[in-house]
N, C-alpha and C positions, 0 to 999 in steps of 0.2 A: 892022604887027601888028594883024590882028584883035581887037575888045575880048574876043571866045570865046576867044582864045589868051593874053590878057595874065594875065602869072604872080600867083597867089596871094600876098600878102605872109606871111611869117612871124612869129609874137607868142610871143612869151618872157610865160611863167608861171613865177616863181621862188618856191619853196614854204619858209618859216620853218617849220621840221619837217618836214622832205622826205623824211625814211623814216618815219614816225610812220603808222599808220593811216589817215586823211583821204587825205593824202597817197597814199598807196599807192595808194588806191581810185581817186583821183581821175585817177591818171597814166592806172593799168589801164583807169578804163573809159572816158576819152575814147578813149581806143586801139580800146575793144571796140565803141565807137559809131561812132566813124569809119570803123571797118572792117566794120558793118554786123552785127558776131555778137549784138548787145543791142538793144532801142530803149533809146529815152533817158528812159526811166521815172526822173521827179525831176526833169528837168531845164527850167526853167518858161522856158527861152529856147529851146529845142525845141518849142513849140507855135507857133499859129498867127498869136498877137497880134504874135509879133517877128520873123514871116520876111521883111520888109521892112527891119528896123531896120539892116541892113550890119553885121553884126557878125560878126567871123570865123567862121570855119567849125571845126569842131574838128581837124581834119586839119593845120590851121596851126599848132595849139598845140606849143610845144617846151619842155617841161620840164626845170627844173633847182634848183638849192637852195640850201640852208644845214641841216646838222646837228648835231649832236654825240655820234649815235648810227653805229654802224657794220656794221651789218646791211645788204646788199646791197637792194638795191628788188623783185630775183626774188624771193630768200630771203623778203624779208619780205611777199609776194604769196601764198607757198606757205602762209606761216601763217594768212594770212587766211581762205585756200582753206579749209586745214582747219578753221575753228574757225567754218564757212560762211558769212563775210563776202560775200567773191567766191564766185563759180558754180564749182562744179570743172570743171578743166583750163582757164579763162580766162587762170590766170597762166603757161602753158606755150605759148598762144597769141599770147599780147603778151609774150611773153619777151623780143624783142628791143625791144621800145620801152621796157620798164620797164629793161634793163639803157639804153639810149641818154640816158637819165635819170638815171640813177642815176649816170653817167660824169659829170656836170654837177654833181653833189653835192657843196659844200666842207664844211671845216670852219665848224661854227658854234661860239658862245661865249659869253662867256666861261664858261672851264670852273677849276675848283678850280687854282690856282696860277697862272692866267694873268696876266699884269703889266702886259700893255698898259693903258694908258689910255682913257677913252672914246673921246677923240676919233681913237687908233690902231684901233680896234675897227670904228669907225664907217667912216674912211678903207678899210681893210682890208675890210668888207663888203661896200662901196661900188664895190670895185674889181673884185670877184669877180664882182656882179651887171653892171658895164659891159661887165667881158670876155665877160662870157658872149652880151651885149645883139652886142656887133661880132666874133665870131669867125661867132656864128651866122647872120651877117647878118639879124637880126630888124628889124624896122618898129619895136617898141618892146617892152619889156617889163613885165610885171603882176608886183607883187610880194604875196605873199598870205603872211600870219602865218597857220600852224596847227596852231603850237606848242602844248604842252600850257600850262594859265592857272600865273600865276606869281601871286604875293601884291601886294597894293597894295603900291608904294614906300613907306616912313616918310617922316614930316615931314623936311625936313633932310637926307636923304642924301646927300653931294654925287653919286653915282653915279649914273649912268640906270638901269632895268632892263633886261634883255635884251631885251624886246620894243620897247622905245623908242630902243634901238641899231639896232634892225633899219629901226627906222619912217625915222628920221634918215640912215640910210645909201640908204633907197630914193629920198628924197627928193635926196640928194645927185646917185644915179645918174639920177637927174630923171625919177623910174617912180612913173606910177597905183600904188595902195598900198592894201589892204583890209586889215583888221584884224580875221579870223572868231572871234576870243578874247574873253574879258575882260581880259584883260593891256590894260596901260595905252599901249601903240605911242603913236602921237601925240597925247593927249591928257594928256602931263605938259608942264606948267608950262613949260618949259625948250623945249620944241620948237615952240610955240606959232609966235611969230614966224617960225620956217624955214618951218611950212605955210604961215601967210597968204601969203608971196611964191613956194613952191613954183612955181606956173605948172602944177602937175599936179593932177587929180581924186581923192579919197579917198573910203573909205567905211570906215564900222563903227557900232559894233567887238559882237562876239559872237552868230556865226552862231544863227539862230532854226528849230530840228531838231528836237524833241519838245514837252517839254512847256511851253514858252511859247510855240510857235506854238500850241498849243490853250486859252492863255490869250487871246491874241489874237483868237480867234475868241468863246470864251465871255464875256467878261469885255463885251464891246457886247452881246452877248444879255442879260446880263440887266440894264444899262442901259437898252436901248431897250424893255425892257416892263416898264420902273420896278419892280423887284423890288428889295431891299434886302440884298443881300451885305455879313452876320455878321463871316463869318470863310474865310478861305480859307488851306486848309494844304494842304503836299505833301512828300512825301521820293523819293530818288531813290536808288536801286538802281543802282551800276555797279563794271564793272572796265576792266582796260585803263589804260593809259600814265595815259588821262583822272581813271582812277577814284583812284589813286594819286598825282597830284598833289593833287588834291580831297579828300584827305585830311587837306591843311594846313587847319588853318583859316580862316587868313589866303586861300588861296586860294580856300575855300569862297565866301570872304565875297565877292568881287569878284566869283565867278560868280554868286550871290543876290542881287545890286546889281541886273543887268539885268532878271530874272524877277518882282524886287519894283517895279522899275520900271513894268511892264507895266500891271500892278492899278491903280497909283494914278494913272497918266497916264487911261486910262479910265472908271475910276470916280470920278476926284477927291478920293477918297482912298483910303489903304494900308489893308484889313481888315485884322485879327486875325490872327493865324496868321505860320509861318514856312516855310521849304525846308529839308530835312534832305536833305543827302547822306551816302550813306555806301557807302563801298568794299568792293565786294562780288569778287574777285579773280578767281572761279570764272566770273563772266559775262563775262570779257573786254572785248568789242567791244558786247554787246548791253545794253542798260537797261533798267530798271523803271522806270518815274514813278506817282507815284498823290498825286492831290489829292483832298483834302475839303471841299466848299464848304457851307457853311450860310448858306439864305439867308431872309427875309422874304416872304410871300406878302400876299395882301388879308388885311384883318383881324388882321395880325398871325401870320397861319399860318405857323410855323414848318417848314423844307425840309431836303432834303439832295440835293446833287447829288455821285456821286462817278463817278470815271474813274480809268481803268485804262491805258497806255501802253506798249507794249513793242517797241521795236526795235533797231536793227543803227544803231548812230550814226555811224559812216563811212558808210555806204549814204546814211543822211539825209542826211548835211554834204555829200559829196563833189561829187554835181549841183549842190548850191548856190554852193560854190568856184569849179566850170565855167563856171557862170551869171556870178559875177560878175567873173572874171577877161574874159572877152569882153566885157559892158556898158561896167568899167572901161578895156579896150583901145578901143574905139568912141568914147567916153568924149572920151579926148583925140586921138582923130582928129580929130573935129569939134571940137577949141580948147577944151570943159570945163575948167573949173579947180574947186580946191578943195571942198570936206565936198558929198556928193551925198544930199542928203535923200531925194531918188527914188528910195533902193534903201534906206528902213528898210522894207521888206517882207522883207527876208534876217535882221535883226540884231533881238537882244532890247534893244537901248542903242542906237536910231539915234542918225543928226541930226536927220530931221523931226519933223514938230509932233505926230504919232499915231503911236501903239500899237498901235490896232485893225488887223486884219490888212486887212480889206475895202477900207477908206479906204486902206491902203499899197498896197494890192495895183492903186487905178484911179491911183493915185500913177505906180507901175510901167508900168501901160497907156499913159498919157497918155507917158512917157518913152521908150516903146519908140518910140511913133510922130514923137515931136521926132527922134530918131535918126534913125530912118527919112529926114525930111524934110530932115539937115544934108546938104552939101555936104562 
């Protein structure tokens, strides 16, 4: 066999909230980029730094899940359509790939009266994502949290959270494992030891898609021309699945963890100010963000820098799931193990040492080409 005729491997992407919006977009538009009807606007392993780096191709991707929602994956593409998420008529174009997806969807958990025990839950997830890993014959599979954020665990619980079932069970079925939430996946207490010996590559946790990626970027500006940042406040405009969890407080707070993060890792310390969220039901899928920064000029000249932010937050998320479900599959092609600092350029809560987008982002460069270079 010619090495132009040796077949393409297949990579299982298993979605935590596999009907949810992210999700949705994400199945549709590898389908619509594969098939050539979109370019791949957003997706930052589609340029030119990584077309070396071996990393699948998106034609390989094979989607499939866990949910708790039962809404078909067309159905739920149609509402997208309408409410202009996706481009109209995309989701009557990839109809069959979203339904071929959508067929790979279990139930997810636990849900109101369920009795299982963690470690049945855990077992049971575990078994759904292997089956799916060898029926499909895949190379391996990526498992991706993007699920809506759930509240920090209490002290004491003996229970895991649902997202640290999910992390646990990935780990089990021995699959690379992102975590684009703040939900706590593998970063509770209890799971600690199962990562260190995993033998598989992780990444998180809480995709960086509006307005902390523009923390990232301003937040070194106005350190590198010694300006002196007051107070930095912001609130945030949304609806959608997202807007409505983020309702709770408790989960507010775990999403405002990684965005208050950003500020103090690069300026060395947290200014003033807070993040107000607040569910706004009528904008669905699309958000507001608006921060106000006050900062110090020479002599004490007092500033205002304000921005304005509005988009389509599956559109944002979706290329970046793409993105790192293939780095993470590559990942442990070439024997990676464990927490990938190289990809806090996706997440507002990396692993690595920086927050500034720049420094993540030659972080990322420098990684594409180690890839490139493994055997």
């Amino acid at each position: 066999m010619t090495p132009s005729s040796t077949p393409v491997p297949s990579y299982g992407v298993w979605l935590i909230g596999a009907r949810g919006s992210v999700a949705t977009t994400a199945v549709a538009g590898s389908a619509a980029v594969a098939a050539g009807l979109h370019p791949a606007t957003g997706m930052v392993t589609e340029t030119p730094p990584f077309a070396e780096s071996g990393l699948p191709p998106l034609a390989s991707l094979v989607f499939g899940g866990h949910d708790t929602m039962e809404c078909p994956l067309p159905k739920r593409a149609e509402h997208l359509a309408a409410g202009g998420v996706l481009p109209h008529g995309l989701p009557s174009a990839v109809r069959a790939e979203l339904a071929a997806a959508d067929a790979e969807i279990r139930p997810g958990g636990p849900v109101s009266g369920d009795a299982r025990s963690d470690e049945e839950l855990i077992a049971a997830f575990a078994g759904d994502i292997s089956d799916f890993t060898r029926r499909r014959g895949l190379a391996r599979t990526v498992v991706v949290n993007v699920a809506s954020t759930e509240p920090a665990p209490a002290d004491g619980d003996p229970r895991l959270p649902a997202s640290s079932l999910y992390a646990a069970a990935a780990l089990r079925a021995d699959c690379p494992y992102i975590n684009f939430t703040p939900s706590t996946g593998l970063h509770h207490p209890a799971l600690g030891a199962s990562a260190a010996s995993s033998g598989v590559p992780y990444a998180g946790r809480d995709g960086k898609t509006g307005q902390t990626l523009l923390r990232a970027v301003l937040a070194p500006m106005f350190l590198q021309r010694a300006l002196d940042v007051r107070a930095w406040s912001g609130t945030n405009l949304l609806g959608g699945g997202d807007g409505a969890a983020l309702a709770d407080p408790a989960a507010a707070a775990a999403k405002n963890a990684g965005k208050e993060r950003v500020l103090a890792d690069v300026l060395g310390t947290a200014p003033e100010g807070e993040v107000h969220i607040d569910d706004v039901p009528s904008l669905g899928d699309w958000k507001t963000a608006w921060d106000h920064i006050a900062f110090d000029g020479f002599l004490g000249s007092r500033m205002v820098l304000q921005t304005i932010w509005q988009g389509c937050d599956s559109a944002l998320a979706a290329p970046l799931v793409l993105d790192l479900a293939r780095l993470l599959a590559r990942s442990a092609d070439v024997g990676l193990t464990g927490p990938r600092p190289e990809l806090g350029f996706y997440f507002k809560d990396p692993d690595g040492h920086t927050s500034a987008l720049g420094e993540q982002y030659a972080d990322l460069l420098a990684f594409a080409e180690r890839l490139g270079e493994a055997q």
